[in-house]
N, C-alpha and C positions, 0 to 999 in steps of 0.2 A: 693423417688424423689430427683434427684439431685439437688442443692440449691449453687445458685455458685452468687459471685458477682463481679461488674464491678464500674471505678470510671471513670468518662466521664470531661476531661477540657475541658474547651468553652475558656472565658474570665475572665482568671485570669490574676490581671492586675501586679502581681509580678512573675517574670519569675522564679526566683530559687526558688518560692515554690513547682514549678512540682517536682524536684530534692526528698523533703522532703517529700509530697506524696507517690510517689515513694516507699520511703522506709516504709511509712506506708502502703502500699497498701500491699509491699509483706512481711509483717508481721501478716497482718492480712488476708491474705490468698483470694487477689482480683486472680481474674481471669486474668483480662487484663483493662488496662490502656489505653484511646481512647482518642486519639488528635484530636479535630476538628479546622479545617480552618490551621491554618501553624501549621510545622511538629517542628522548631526548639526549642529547650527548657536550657537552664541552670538545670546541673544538678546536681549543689553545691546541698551538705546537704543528696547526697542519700546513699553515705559511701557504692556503688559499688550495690546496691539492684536493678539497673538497667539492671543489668545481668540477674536476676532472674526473671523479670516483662515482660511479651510478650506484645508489646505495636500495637494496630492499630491506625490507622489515616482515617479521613474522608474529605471532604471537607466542607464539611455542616451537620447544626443540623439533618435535616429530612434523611439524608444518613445514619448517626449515630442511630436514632429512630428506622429506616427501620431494620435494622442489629439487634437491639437486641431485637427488635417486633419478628423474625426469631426466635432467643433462648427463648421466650418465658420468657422473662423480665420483667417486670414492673421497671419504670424509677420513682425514687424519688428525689425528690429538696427537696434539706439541705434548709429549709431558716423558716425564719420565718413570719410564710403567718394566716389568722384569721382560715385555712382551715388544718393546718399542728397539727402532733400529736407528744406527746413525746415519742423521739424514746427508752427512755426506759420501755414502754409500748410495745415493738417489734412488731408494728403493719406491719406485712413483711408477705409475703403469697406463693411464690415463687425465683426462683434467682432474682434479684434485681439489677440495673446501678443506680449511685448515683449521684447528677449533682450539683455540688459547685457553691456558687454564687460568683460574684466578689468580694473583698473585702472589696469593700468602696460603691459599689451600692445594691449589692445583686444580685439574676435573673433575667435577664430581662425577660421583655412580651414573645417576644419568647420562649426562656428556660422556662417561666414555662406552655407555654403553652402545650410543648413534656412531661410534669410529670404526671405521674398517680395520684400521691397523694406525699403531701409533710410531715418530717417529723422536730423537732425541739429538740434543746438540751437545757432542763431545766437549768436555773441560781438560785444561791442562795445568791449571792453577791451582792452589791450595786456598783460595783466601775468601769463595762466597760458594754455596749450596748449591745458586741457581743463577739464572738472568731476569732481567726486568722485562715484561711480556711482550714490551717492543722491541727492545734487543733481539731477544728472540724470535719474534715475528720477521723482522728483515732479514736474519740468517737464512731459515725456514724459506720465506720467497724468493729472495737469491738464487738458492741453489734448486729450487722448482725451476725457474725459470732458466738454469742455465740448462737442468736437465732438456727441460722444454723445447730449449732452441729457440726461444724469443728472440728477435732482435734486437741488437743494442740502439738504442738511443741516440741520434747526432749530437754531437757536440758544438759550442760556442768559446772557444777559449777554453777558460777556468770551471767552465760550467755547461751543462747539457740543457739543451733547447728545451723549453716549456711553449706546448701546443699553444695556442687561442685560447679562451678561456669559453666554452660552450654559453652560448645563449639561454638557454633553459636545458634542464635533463628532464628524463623522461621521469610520468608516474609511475611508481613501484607498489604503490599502496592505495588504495580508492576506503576514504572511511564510508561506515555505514553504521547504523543507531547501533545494530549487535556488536559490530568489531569494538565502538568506542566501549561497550557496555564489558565486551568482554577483557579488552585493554585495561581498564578501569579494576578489574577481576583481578588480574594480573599485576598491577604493580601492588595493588595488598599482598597478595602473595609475596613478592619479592624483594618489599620494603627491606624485610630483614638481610640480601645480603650484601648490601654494602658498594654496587654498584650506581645506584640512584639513589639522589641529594632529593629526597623526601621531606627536607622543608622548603623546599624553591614551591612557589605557586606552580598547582599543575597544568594552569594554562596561559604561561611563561613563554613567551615566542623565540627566545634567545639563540635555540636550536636551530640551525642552519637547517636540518631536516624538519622545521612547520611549513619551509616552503617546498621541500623537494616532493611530501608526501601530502600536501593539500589539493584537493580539486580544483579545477581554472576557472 
């Protein structure tokens, strides 16, 4: 059985953590990386791992749900819920989408209402609440991935080989007058939570995804 995983942003409310994701996502051998609600992201801290990460985009959570209901998913919230299990007990059963909470609220109602089951990364310290959502994010893929049986990585010395760098990736997104119209819908909506810098010009190219999600 193929066992592949996915790392799903909502509402992370620091934009250049996507960037640093990113590059833990494709070290630890995510699938695809899925932006819900606006497309644009900071993408300090990914040290070019952008290249190698095939990113889709949704409009909405249930969009995103629907999609990887299809690949035959099960959706996990990072969070720590009275319901959630330590993920180093790899309580994992097929491919798996993993769903970050925000950084200073956590899940919201919604988000955790789309998780099949959530899981949680044991502390042994006294000295902070939580982890920072990419911290937590590379524990989390880590240990999918060991569960998984992926294989490791060749090495070069000091350091493990980095592919080629792809020629173009594929489109994940095809605009049309509705999508942009409903897009548009959408970041009103969610101006307030703090994940997108709503005073950058909104048709700003600075996003590495205006090329990955634009038509040829």
């Amino acid at each position: 059985m193929v066992r592949e995983s996915y790392v799903v942003v909502h509402n992370i409310a620091k934009r250049h953590n996507v960037g640093t994701l990113a590059r833990s996502a494709t070290a630890f051998g995510v699938k695809e990386l899925i932006l819900v609600g606006r497309r644009d992201f900071n993408s300090f801290g990914s040290h070019g791992s952008t290249s190698h990460l095939p990113f889709r985009h949704f409009h909405s959570l249930s969009d995103a749900r629907d999609f990887l209901k299809e690949k035959d998913c099960d959706i996990c919230g990072v969070e720590i819920t009275d319901s959630a299990l330590p993920v180093n007990e790899h309580p994992f059963k097929r491919s798996t989408a993993f769903l970050l909470g925000n950084e200073g609220t956590g899940l919201s109602t919604k988000e955790c209402e789309m998780c099949d089951f959530f899981v949680y990364i044991p502390q042994f310290g006294c000295g902070t609440a939580s982890l920072n959502v990419t911290v937590a994010a590379s524990i989390v893929l880590h240990h999918f991935g060991v569960w998984a049986g992926f294989p490791e990585r060749s090495r070069d010395g000091h350091k493990f080989i980095v592919a080629e760098r792809p020629v173009k990736q594929g489109k994940y997104c095809t605009e049309t007058e509705e999508s942009i119209v409903h897009e548009r819908k959408s970041r009103r909506e969610n101006a307030s939570n703090g994940f997108f810098d709503e005073t950058r010009n909104a048709e700003s190219t600075s996003s590495p995804l205006d090329t990955l999600f634009t038509e040829e």
